[in-house]
LUMLOLUM-536545 format. One record per residue (C-alpha): residue in one letter; y, x, z. Coordinates in nm, 3 decimals, decimal comma. Layout:
N
 nupa      c2      c1      c3
    A       Y       X       Z
...
//
This chain:
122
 nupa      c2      c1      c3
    X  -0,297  -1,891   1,779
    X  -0,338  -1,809   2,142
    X  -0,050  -1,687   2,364
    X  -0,204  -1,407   2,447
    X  -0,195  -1,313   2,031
    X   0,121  -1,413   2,019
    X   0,269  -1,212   2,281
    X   0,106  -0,932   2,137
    X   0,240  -1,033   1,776
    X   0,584  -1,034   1,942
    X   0,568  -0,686   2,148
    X   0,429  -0,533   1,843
    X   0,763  -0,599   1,639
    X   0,987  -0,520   1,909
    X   0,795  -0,159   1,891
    X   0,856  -0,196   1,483
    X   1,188  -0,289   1,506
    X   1,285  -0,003   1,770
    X   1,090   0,263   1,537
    X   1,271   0,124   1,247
    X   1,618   0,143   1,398
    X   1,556   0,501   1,487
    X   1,499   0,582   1,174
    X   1,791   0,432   0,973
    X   1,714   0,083   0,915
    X   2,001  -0,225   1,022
    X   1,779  -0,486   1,122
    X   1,929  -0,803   0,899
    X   1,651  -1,080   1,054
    X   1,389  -1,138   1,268
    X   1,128  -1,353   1,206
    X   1,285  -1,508   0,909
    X   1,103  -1,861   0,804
    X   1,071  -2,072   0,493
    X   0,842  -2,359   0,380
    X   0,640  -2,085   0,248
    X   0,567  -1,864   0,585
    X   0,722  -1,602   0,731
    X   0,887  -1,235   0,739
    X   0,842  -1,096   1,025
    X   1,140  -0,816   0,979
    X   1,411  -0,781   0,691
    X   1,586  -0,439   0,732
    X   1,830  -0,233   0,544
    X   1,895   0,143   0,435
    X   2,051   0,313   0,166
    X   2,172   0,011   0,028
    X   1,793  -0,141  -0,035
    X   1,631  -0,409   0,161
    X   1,263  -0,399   0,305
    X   1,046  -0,714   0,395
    X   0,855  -0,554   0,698
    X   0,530  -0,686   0,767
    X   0,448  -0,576   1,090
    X   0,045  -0,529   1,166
    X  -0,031  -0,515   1,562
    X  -0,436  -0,471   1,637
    X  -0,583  -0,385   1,999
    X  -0,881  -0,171   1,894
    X  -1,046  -0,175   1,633
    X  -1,279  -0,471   1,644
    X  -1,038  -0,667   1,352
    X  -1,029  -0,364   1,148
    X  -0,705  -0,139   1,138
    X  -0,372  -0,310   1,044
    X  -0,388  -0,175   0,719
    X  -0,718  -0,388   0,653
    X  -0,489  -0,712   0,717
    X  -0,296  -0,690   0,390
    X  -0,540  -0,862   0,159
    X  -0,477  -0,875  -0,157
    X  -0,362  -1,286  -0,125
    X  -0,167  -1,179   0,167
    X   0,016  -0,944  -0,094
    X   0,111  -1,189  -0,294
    X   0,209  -1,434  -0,029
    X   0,433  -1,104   0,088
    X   0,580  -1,102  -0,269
    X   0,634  -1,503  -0,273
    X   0,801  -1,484   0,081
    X   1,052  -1,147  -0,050
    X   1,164  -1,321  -0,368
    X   1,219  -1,681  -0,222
    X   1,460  -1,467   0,041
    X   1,609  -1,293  -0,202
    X   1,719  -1,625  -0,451
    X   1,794  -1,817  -0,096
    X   2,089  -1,528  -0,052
    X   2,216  -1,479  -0,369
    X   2,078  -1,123  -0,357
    X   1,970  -1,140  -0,708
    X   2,066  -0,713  -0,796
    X   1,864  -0,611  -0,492
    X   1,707  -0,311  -0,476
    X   1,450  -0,457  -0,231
    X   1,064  -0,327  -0,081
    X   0,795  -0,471   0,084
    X   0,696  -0,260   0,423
    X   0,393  -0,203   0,684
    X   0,423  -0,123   1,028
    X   0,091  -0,045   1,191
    X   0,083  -0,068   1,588
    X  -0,216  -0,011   1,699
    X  -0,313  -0,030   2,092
    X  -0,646   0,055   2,272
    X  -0,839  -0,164   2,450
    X  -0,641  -0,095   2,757
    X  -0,279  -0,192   2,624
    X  -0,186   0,200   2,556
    X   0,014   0,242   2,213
    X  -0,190   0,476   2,047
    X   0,028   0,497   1,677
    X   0,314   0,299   1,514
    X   0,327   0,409   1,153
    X   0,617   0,307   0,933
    X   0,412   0,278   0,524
    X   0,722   0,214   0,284
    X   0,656   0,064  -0,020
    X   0,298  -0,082   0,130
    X   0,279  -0,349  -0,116
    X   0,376  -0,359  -0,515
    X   0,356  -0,617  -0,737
//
């Protein structure tokens, strides 16, 4: 991954995490690794946990954020939220997996940063 990617991986969940804390969520972890990958946010409100995945796409060439949850992605998501969950002991957990789209033009301006609950199911 290029630095450039990855400083835009990193500003785009610093956006996520701000719009998340002004809506509620306690941020629990950032960036949050196993052998298995990682999550890129793990928030809390109301007493249920969300596994953010957090999306960041300058234009549209990629496709939109949403486009980058495959459906193996998904699972992987899934994988990543229940190995967390066992890992703390978290086992009655009413728990989520999350999207947040930031999406930039081609010049760097944040043109959205939508918050989809409940993005994936299994």
């Amino acid at each position: 991954m290029s630095n450039a990617r990855k400083k835009l991986g990193a500003w785009g969940e610093e956006v996520a995490k701000t719009q998340l804390e002004a809506n509620g969520f306690k941020i629990i972890n950032q960036n949050w690794r196993c052998r298995l990958g990682e999550i890129d946010i793990i928030a809390e409100k109301d007493k249920a946990v969300s596994f953010v995945e957090v999306k960041t796409r300058r234009g549209r060439s990629a496709g939109s954020p949403e486009e980058a949850i495959t459906p193996r992605k998904a699972q992987k998501l899934i994988q990543l939220a229940l190995t967390w969950i066992g890992e703390n002991g978290r086992d009655d957990l009413d728990w989520q997996i999350d999207l947040v789209a930031v999406e930039l033009d081609t010049k760097g301006k944040l043109l959205r940063c939508d918050h989809f609950e409940n993005f994936v199911t299994g």
